[in-house]
C-alpha positions in Angstrom: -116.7 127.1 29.2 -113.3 128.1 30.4 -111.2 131.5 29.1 -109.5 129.8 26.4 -112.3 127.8 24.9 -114.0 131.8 24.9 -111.1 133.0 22.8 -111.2 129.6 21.0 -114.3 129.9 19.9 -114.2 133.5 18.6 -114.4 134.3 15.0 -111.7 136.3 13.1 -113.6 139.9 13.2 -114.1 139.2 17.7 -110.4 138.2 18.0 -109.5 141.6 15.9 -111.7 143.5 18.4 -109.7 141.8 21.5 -106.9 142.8 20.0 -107.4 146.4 19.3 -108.9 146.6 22.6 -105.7 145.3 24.3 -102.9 147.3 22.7 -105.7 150.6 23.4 -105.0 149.3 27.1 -101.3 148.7 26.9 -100.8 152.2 25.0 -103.3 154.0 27.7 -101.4 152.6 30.7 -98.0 154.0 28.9 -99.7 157.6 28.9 -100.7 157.7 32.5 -97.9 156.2 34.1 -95.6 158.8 31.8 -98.0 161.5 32.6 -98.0 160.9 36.6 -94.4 160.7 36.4 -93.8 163.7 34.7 -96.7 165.9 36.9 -95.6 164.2 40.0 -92.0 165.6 39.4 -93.2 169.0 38.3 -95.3 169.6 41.0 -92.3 168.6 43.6 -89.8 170.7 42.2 -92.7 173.6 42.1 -92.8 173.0 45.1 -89.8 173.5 46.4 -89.0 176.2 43.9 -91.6 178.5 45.2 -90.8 177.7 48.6 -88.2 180.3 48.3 -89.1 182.5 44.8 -91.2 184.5 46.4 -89.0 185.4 49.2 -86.3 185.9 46.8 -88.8 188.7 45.5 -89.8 190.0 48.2 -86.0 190.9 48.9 -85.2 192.1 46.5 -82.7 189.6 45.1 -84.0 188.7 42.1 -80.5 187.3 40.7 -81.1 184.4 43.3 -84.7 183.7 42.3 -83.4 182.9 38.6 -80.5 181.1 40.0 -82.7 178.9 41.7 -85.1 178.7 38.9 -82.7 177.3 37.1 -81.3 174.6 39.4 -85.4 173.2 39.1 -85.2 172.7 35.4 -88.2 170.0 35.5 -90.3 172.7 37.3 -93.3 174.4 35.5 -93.3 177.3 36.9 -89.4 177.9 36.9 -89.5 177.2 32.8 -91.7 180.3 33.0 -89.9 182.1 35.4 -86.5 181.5 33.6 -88.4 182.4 30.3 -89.2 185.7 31.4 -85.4 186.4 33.3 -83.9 185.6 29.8 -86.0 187.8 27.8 -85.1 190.3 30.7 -81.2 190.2 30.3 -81.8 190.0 26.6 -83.5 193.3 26.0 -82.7 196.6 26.3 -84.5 199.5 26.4 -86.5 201.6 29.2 -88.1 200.2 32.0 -91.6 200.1 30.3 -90.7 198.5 27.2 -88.5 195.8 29.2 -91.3 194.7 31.3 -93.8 194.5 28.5 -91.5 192.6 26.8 -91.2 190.3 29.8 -94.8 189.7 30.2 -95.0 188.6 26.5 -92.4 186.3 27.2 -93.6 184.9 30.1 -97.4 184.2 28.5 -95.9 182.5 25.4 -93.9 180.4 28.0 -97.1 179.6 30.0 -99.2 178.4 26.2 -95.7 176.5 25.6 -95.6 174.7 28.5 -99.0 174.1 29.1 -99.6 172.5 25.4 -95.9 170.1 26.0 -97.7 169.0 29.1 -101.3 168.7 26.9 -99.2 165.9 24.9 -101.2 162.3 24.9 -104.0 163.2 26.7 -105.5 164.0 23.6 -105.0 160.3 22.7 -106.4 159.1 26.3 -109.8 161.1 25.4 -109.8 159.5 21.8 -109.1 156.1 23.8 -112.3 156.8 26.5 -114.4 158.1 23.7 -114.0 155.3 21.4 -113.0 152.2 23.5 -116.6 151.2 24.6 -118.2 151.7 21.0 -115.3 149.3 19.7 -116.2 147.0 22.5 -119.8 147.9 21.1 -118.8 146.8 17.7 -117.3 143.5 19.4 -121.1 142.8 20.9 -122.9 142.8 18.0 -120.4 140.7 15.9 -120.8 138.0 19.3 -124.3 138.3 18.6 -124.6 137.8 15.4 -122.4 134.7 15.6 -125.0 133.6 18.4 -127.8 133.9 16.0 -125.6 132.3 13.6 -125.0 129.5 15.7 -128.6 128.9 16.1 -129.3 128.6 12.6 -126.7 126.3 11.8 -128.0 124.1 14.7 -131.8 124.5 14.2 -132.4 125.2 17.7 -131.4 127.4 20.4 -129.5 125.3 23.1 -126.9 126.7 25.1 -124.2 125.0 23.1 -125.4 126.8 20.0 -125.2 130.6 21.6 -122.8 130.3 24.3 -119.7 131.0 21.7 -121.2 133.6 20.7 -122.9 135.4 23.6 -119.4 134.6 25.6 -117.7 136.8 22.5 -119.9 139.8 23.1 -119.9 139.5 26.8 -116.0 139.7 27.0 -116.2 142.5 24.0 -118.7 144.6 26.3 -116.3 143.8 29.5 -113.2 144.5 27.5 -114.3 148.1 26.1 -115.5 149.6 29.5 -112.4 148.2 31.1 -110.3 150.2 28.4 -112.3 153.3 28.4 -112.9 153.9 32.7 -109.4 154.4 33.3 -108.5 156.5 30.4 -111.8 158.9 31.5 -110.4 159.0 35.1 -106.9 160.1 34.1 -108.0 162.6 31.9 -110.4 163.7 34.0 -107.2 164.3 36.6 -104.6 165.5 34.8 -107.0 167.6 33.3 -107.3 169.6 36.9 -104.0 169.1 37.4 -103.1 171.2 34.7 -105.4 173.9 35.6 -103.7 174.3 38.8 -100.1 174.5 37.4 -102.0 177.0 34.9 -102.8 179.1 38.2 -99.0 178.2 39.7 -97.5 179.5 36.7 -99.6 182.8 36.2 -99.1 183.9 39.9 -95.3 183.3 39.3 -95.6 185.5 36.4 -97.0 187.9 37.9 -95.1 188.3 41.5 -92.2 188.5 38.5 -94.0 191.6 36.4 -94.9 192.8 40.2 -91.1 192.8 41.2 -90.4 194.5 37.9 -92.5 197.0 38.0 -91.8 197.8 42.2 -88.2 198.3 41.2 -88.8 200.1 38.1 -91.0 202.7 40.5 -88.2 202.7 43.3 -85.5 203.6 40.3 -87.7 206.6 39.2 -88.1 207.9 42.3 -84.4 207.5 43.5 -83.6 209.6 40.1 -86.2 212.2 40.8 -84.8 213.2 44.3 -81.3 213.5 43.2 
């Protein structure tokens, strides 16, 4: 029995299965080629952003570290950065209250981006959870049409069960092959996340450390006048 006599074969309730099975597959594939993209780019432009933000900091010239925040808008850790520099030129006030306003403004940056990056891999853990019990579902319906097949024959030849048992088999194949990639990808993106997590918090806080150093060299350059 070829593929198409298989799928031939099937009843109404296995073909629904295959179905749902394959747009789960087609709609998982979306979310990890979108996802990759998307990290891939981040994690360049992080890359290169950080190459030179911390230098910038170290120098003092904090002006060019937002500049060049800016120029990476697809960066992580410069939609933090510039996050906290806009709150910065926003707010007025002394020193302390500035760079406490900052650090709020960089945190609720960090949850912000962090849960727009979260977006569909909810959906590929629904997908892994659920894709092999709905193949599951698919085997028992095979099955069942097996044993059917049996009883309407009176006997239990191969051409009686093989319609069936060929339903479940590809039902079983079908799940697992919908639900493996979806747990690898979420497995990954999941770390991946964590480390831009990290990126973005040691940004953040080589920013409140830069604020803070200044804020310290101000006071004292007022005190010895």
């Amino acid at each position: 029995m070829n593929v198409s006599e298989m799928l031939g074969s099937m009843g109404i309730v296995g073909m629904a299965v295959m179905v749902c099975l394959l747009v789960l597959s087609i709609y998982s594939v979306s979310v990890i080629l979108g996802k990759y993209r998307r990290f891939k780019q981040s994690s360049s432009q992080s890359s290169q952003f950080m190459s030179t933000y911390s230098r910038s900091l170290r120098e003092g010239k904090l002006q060019d570290a937002i500049r060049n925040a800016q120029q990476h808008s697809g960066s992580h850790v410069a939609r933090v950065v510039c996050a906290g520099a806009q709150e910065l030129t926003q707010t007025e006030g002394d020193a302390g209250t500035r760079i406490e306003l900052v650090s709020r403004a960089l945190d609720r940056s960090k949850v912000e981006t962090i849960s727009d990056m979260k977006k569909g891999l909810g959906a590929l853990a629904t997908i892994a959870s659920t894709a092999p019990f709905i193949g599951l579902f698919g085997t028992v319906v095979g099955i069942i049409n097996a044993f059917s097949g049996i009883a309407e024959s009176g006997s239990g030849g191969v051409a009686a069960v093989s319609g069936g048992i060929s339903e479940a088999l590809i039902a079983t194949a079908l799940g697992i092959f919908v639900a493996v990639p979806a747990v690898m990808a979420f497995n990954h993106f999941t770390g991946v996340l964590e480390r831009f997590n990290v990126e973005m918090s040691s940004a953040a806080s080589e920013l409140v450390d830069h604020l803070y150093k200044r804020s310290g060299q101000a006071r004292a350059a007022h005190a010895s006048r």
